[in-house]
Backbone bond lengths (Angstrom), bond angles and torsions (degrees), N, CA, C in turn:
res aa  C-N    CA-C-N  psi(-1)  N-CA   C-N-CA  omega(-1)  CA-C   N-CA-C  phi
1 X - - - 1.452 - - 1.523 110.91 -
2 X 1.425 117.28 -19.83 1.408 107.56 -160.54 1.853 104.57 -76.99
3 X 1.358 92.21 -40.71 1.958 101.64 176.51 1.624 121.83 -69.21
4 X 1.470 96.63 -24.77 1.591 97.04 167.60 1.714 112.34 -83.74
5 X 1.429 114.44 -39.10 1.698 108.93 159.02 1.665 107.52 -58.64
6 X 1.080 128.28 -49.11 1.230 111.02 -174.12 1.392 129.15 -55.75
7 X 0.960 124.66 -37.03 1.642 153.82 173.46 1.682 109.40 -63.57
8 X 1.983 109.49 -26.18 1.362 95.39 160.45 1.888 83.92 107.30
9 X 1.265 112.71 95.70 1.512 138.27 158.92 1.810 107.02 -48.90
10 X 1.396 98.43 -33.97 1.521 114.10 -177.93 1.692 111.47 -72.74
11 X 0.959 106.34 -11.04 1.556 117.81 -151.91 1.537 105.20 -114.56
12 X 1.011 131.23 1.13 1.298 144.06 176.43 1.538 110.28 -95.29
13 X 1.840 112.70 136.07 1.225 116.03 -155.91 1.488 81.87 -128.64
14 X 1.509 124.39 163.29 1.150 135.29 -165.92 1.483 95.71 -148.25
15 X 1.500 113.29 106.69 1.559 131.24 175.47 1.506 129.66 -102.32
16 X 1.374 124.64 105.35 1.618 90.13 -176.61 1.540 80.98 -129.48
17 X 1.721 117.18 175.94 1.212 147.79 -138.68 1.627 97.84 -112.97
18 X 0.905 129.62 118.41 1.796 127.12 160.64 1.524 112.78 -69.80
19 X 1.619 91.41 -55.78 2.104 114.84 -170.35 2.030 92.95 -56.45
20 X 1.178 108.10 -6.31 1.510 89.01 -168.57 1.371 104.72 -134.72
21 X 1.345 116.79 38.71 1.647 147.01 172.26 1.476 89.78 -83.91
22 X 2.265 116.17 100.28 0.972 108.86 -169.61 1.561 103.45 -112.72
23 X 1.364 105.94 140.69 2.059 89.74 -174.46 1.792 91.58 98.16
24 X 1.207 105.11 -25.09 1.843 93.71 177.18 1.820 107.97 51.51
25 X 0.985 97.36 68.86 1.487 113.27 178.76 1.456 135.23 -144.10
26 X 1.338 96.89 8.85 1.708 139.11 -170.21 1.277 105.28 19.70
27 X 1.085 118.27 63.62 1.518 138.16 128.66 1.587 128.83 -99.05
28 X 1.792 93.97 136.26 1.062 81.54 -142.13 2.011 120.04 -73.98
29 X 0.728 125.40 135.90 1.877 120.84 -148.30 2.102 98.48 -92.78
30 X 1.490 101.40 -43.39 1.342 107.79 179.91 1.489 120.06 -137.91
31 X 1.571 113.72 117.82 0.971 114.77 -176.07 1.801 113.75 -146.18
32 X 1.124 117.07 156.58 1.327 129.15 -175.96 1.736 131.43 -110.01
33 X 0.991 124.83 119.41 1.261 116.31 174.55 1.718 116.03 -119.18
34 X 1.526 90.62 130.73 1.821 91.75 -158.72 1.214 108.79 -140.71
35 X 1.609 133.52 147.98 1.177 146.05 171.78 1.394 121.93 -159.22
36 X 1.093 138.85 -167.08 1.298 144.32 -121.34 1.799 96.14 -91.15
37 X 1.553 104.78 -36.59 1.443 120.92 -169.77 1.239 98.93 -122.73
38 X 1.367 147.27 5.63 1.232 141.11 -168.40 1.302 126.09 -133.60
39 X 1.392 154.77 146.33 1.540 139.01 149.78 1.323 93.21 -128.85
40 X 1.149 136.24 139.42 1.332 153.41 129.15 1.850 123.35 -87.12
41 X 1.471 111.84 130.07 1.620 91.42 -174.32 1.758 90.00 -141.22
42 X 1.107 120.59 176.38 1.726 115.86 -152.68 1.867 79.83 179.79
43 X 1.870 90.79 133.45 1.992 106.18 176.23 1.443 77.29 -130.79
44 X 1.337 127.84 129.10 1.484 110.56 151.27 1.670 110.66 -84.29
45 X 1.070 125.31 -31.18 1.389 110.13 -170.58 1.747 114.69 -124.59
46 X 1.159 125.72 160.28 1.483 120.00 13.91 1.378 104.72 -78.03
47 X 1.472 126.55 -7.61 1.788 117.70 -172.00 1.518 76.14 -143.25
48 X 1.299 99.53 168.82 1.963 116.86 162.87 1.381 119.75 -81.38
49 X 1.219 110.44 95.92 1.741 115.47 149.18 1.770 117.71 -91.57
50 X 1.378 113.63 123.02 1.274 133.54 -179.00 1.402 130.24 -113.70
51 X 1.051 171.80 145.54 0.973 175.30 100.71 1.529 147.72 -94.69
52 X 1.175 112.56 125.79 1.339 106.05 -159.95 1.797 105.57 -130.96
53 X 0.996 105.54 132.08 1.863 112.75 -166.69 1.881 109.36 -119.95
54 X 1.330 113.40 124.03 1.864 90.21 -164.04 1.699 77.59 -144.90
55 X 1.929 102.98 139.26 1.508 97.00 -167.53 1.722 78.73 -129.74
56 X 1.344 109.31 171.67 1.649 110.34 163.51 1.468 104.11 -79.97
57 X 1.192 99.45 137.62 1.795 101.34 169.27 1.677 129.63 -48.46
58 X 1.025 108.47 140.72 1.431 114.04 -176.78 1.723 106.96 -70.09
C-alpha cells in the first residue's frame, strides 16, 4: 500500500472492456485498475485470470 499511496490514490484510473462483455450479460467480465505504480487486471470468465503488478515509484 505504501507505493500505491505514494504514486497518488488520486492517480488511479479504473478501465473495464464493453467488446469483452462475455455471456452478453453486461457484467463487467474484464477490467483494469491502473496508476502510476500499479496495474491490476481481472477476466472473470470463462475462469478467473487476475493479476496484479505494484513497483515503487520512480
Amino acid at each position: 500500500m505504501k507505493h500505491i499511496k505514494a504514486g497518488g490514490i488520486e492517480n488511479l484510473h479504473l478501465s473495464f472492456y464493453r467488446d469483452e462483455n462475455l455471456g452478453d450479460d453486461e457484467v463487467w467480465d474484464v477490467w483494469q485498475l491502473e496508476g502510476p505504480s500499479m496495474v491490476s487486471y481481472f477476466r472473470g470468465l470463462p475462469h478467473v485470470h487476475a493479476w496484479l503488478h505494484i513497483r515503487e515509484p520512480s
